[in-house]
N, C-alpha and C positions, 0 to 999 in steps of 0.2 A: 572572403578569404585573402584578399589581397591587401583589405588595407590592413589586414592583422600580421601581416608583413613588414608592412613600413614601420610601425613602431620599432619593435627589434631590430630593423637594420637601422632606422635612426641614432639606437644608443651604442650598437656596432661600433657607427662607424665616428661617433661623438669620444668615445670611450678611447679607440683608436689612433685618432686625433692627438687627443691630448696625453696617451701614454709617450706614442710617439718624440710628443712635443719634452715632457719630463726623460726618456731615455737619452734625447739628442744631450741635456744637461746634466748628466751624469756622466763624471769621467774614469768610465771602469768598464769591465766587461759586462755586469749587471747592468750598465745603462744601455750598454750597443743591444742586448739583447733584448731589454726592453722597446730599445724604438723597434729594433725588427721586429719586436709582436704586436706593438702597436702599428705599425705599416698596414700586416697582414690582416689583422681584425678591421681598421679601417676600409679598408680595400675589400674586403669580404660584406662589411656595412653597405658600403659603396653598392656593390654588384646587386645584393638584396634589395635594396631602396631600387635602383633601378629598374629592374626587374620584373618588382610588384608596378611600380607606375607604367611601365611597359604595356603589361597584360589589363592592367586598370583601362587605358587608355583604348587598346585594342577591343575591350569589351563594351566599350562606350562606342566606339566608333562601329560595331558592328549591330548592335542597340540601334542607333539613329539612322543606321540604313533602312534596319525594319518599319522604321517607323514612315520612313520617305514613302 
């Protein structure tokens, strides 16, 4: 379940990225607006990805205790 998380916060926060990067070069309200959605999807990407690795990692590490 987890890793079917990190894809979609990968293109989140890829997507994000580079709105961000294309609003900051536009000089109009349609560009400010666009990097602020770009920000927020990124940053939403961000939190997903980390998230899933998070709980990935916590399930792993509770895994190899059982195993000890």
């Amino acid at each position: 379940m987890n890793k079917k998380l990190i894809l979609p916060g990968c293109i989140l926060w890829i997507a994000g990225l580079a709105a961000s990067i294309i609003g900051m070069n536009i000089d109009s309200k349609a560009g400010q607006l666009t990097a602020v959605i770009g920000n927020i999807l990124f940053f939403i990407g961000l939190g997903i990805v980390g998230a899933a690795r998070l709980m990935t990692r916590k399930n792993e590490d509770r895994d190899a205790g059982r195993e000890e």
